[in-house]
N, C-alpha and C positions, 0 to 999 in steps of 0.2 A: 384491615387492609389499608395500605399508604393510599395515599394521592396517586390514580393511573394518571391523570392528567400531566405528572410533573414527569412521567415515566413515558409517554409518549413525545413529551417537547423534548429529553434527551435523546430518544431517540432518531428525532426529526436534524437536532442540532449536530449528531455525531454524523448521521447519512450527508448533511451538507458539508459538514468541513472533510468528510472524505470525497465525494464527488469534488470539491475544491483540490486535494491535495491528487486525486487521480489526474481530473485535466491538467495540474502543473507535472506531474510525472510522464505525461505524454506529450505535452509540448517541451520539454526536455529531450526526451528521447530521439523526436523527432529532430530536434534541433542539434543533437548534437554533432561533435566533428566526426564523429565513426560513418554517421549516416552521409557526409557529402566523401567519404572514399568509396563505401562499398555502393551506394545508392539503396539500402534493405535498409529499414531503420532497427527492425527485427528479425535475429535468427532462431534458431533452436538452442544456441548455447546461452545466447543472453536472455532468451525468456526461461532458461530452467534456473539461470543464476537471478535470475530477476524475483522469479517463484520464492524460489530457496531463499532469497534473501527478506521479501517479504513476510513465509512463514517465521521464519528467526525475530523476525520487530514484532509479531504478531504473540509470538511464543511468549516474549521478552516481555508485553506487555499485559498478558493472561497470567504468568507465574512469576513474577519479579522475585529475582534472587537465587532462582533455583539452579540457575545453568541452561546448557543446552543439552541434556539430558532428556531423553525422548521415553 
């Protein structure tokens, strides 16, 4: 059996650069210009295309190369 020690500081290092990358995708969102016309900064169509878009980088980044074949 490997090093669990080296396998837990990745996985400490990936939980913080995504907690990083989430609070920048919500101070985005909030910030953006859609959110000073409607006053919602989320609806149901931007959080399903938000979803959707998410699983796709997700996909993209579990099977490189394969398409978006499900």
């Amino acid at each position: 059996m490997k090093n669990e020690r080296a396998d837990y500081a990745t996985y400490i290092i990936g939980g913080f650069i995504g907690a990083v990358i989430g609070m920048v995708a919500a101070y985005l969102i909030v910030n953006s210009p859609d959110v000073e016309n409607n006053g919602k900064p989320l609806n149901a169509k931007r959080m399903s295309r938000l979803g959707l878009g998410t699983i796709t980088v997700l996909w993209g980044l579990i099977n490189p190369g394969s398409g978006h074949q499900l």
